[in-house]
C-alpha positions in Angstrom: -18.1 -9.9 20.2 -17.8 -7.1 18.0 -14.8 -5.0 17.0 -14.5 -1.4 15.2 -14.0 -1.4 11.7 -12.5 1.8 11.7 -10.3 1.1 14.4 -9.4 -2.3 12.0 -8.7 0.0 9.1 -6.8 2.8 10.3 -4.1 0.1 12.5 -3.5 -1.9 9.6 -3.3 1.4 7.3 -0.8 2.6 9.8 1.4 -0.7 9.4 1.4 -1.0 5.6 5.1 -0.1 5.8 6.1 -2.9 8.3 3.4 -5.5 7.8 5.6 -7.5 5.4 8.5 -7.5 7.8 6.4 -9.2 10.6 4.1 -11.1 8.8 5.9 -14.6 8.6 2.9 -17.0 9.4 0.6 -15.3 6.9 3.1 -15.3 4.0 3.1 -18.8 5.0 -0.4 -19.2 4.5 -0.6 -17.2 0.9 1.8 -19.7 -0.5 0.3 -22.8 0.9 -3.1 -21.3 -0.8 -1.3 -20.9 -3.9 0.0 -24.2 -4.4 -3.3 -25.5 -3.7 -5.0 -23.0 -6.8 -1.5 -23.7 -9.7 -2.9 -27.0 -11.4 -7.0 -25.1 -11.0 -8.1 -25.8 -14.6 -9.1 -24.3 -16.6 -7.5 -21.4 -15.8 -9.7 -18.5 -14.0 -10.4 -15.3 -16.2 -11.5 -13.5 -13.6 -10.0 -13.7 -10.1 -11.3 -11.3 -6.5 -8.7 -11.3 -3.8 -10.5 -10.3 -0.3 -8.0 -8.6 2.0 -5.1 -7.6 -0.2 -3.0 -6.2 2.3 0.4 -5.0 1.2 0.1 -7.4 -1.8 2.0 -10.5 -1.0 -0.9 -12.9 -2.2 -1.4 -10.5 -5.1 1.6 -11.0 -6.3 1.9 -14.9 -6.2 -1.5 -14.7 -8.0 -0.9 -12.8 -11.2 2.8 -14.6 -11.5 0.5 -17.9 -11.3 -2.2 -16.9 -13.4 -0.7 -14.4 -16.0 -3.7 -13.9 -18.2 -7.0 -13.1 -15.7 -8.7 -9.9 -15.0 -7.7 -9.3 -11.0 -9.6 -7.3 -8.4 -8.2 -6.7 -4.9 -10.2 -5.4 -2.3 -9.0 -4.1 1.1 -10.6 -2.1 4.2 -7.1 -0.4 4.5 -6.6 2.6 2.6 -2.8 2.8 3.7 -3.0 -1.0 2.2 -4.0 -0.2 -1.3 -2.2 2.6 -1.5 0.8 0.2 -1.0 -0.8 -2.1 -3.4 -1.3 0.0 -5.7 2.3 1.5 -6.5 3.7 -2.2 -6.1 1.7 -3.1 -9.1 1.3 0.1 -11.4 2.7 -2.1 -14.5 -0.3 -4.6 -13.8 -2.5 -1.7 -13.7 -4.0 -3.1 -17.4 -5.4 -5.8 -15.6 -5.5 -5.6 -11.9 -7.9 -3.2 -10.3 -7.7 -2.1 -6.6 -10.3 -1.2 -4.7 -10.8 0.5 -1.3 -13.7 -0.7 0.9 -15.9 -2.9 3.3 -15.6 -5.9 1.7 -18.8 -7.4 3.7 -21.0 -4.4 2.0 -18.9 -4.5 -1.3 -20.0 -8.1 -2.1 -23.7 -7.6 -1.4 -23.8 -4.9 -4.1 -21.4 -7.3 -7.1 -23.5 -9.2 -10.0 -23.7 -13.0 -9.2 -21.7 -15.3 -11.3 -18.7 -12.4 -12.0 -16.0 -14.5 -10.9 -14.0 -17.9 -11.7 -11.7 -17.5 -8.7 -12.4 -15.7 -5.1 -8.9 -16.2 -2.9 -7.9 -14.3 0.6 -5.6 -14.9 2.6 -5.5 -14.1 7.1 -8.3 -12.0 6.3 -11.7 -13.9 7.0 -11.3 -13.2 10.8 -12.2 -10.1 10.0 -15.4 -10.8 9.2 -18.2 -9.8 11.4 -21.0 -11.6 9.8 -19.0 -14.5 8.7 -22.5 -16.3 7.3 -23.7 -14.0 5.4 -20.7 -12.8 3.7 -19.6 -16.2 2.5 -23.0 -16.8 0.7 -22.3 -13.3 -1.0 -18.6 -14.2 -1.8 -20.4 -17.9 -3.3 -23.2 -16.0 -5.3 -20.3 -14.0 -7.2 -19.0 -17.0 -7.9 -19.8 -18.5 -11.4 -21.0 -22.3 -11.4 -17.4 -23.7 -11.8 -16.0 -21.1 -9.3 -14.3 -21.8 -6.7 -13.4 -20.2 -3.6 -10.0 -20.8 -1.8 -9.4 -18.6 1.7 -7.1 -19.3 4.7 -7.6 -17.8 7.9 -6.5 -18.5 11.6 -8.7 -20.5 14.3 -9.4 -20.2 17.5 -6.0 -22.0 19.0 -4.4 -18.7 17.7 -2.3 -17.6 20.7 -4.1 -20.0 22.8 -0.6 -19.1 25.3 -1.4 -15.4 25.7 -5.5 -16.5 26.4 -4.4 -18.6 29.2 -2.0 -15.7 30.4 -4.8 -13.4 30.6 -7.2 -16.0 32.0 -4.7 -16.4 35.0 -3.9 -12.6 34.9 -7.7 -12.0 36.0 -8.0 -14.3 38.2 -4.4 -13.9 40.2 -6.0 -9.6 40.2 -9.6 -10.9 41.5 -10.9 -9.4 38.2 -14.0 -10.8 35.9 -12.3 -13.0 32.8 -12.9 -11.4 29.7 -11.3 -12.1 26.3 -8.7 -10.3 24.8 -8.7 -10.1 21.1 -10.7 -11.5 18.3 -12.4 -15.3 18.6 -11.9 -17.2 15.7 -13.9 -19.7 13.7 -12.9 -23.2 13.9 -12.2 -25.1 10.5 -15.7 -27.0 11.7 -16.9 -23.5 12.0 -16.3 -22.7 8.3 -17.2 -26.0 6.7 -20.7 -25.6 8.3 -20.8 -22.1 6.8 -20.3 -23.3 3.6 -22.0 -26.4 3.7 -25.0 -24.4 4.0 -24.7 -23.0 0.9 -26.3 -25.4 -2.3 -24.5 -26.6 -5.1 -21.2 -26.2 -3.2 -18.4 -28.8 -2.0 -15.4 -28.6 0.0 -12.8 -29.6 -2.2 -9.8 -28.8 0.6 -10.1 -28.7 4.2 -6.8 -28.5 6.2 -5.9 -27.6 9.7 -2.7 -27.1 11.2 -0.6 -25.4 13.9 2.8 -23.0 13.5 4.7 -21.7 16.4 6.9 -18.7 16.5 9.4 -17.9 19.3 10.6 -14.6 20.5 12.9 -13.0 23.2 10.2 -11.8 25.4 6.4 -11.5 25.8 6.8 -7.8 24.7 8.7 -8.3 21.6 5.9 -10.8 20.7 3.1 -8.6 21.6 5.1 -5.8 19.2 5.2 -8.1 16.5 1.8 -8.2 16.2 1.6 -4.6 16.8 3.6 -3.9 13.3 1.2 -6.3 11.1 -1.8 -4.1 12.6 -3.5 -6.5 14.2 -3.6 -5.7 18.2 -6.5 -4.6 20.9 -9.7 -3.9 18.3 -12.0 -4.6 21.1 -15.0 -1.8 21.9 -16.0 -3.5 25.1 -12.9 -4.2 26.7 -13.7 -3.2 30.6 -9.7 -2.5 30.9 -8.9 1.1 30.5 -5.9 3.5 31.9 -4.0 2.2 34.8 -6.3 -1.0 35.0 -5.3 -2.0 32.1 -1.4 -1.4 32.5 -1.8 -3.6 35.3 -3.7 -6.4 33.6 -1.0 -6.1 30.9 1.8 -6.2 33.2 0.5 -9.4 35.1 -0.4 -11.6 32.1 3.5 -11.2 30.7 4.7 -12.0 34.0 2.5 -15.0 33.6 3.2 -15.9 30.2 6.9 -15.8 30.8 6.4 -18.2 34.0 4.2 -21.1 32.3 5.2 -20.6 28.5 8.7 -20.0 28.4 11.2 -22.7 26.9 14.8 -22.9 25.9 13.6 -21.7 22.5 12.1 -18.2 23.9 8.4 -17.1 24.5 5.9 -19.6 21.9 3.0 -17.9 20.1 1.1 -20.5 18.6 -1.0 -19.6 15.1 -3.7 -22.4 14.2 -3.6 -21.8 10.3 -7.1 -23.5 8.6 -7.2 -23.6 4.9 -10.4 -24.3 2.9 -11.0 -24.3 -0.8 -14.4 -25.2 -2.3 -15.9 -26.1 -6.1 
């Protein structure tokens, strides 16, 4: 499946001003790639972020690595622009950059960087394989790569709720949303690369709660990360009333005494 860049880019320019409010899981995820990268010696002296969003990684990278040249990449132009004015006193050493990350990389010098990090970006990706032996040519021989990113048990909850949505309407199954890579997925990807190891490989699961199916569904609405799909069959009315009947049967099989669960598989993967 394929997905709109465009369509990625503006949504997640729109929500530069709420994605940090929503975001919980994926500031999760920068820290816990952060504390994995601290004790990295020596030191990197020149770091590329993938995916800077609003900054939030950024900013636990240059605190943690005071001294390296930083560039930050994102798709979103609303995201750098954000960027951007949260760090115009780092502007001697940290460089933002607006574009297609995917195409970016294929045009960089090999062997520019010590460090590549992102954070709840590689998702994005839509030619995953190729990308990451770009993102490993750039670095140099010590580099390393560090990246976390969400796999496919990611709202496994609301899958199942459309699954039985589709079929309780007498409607072909489709899949709503992005599929994600499986931490397997990724190690092969990089395995395939030469002269690389996977230092770090980690898995886990983090569950959220909310009030209702809707304020769930809105949360990931403000981070910029809803319906990207350009096949979706679902248009208009149809898809009101597919929408209508998969909350009706999330609520009925997911609910607990906690509220409506949306589950996020977090992977994390660094290499040397």
């Amino acid at each position: 499946m394929k997905w709109d860049k465009q369509v990625v880019s503006r949504r997640f320019s729109d929500k530069a001003d709420t994605y940090d409010q929503y975001a919980t899981v994926q500031k999760q995820m920068a820290h816990q790639l952060v504390d994995h990268l601290r004790s990295t010696q020596p030191a990197p002296a020149r770091i590329l972020e993938i995916g800077c969003g609003t900054g939030y990684l950024t900013k636990l990278m240059l605190e943690s690595f005071p001294h390296a040249a930083y560039t930050a990449i994102d798709l979103a132009e609303g995201m750098i622009t954000e960027s951007r004015g949260r760090f115009e006193s780092e502007a001697w050493r940290c460089t933002f950059i607006c574009a297609d990350a995917e195409e970016w990389v294929q045009k960089q010098v090999a062997g520019s960087y010590d460090l590549i990090v992102s954070s709840a970006c590689f998702q994005w990706f839509v030619h995953p394989d190729t990308t990451m032996g770009h993102l490993q040519r750039l670095l140099t021989q010590e580099g390393r790569l560090a990246f976390t990113t969400f796999g496919p048990r990611t709202f496994h909850e609301l899958h199942t709720a459309f699954q039985q949505a589709h079929r309780n309407l007498s409607q072909t199954e489709h899949h709503h949303g992005i599929p994600f890579l499986s931490l397997a997925d990724w190690q092969s990807l990089i395995q395939a690369e030469e002269g690389r190891q996977i230092l770090v490989a980690q898995s886990g699961e983090q569950t959220q709660y909310f009030g209702t199916v809707k304020d769930f569904l809105y949360s990931v609405k403000q981070v910029g990360a809803n319906h990207v799909q350009t096949d979706s069959p679902a248009r208009g009315l149809g898809e009101r009333r597919i929408l209508q009947e998969m909350m009706r049967c999330y609520d009925a099989r997911f609910r607990t005494i906690e509220g409506i669960p949306a589950t996020y598989e977090t992977i994390l993967i660094v290499t040397g």
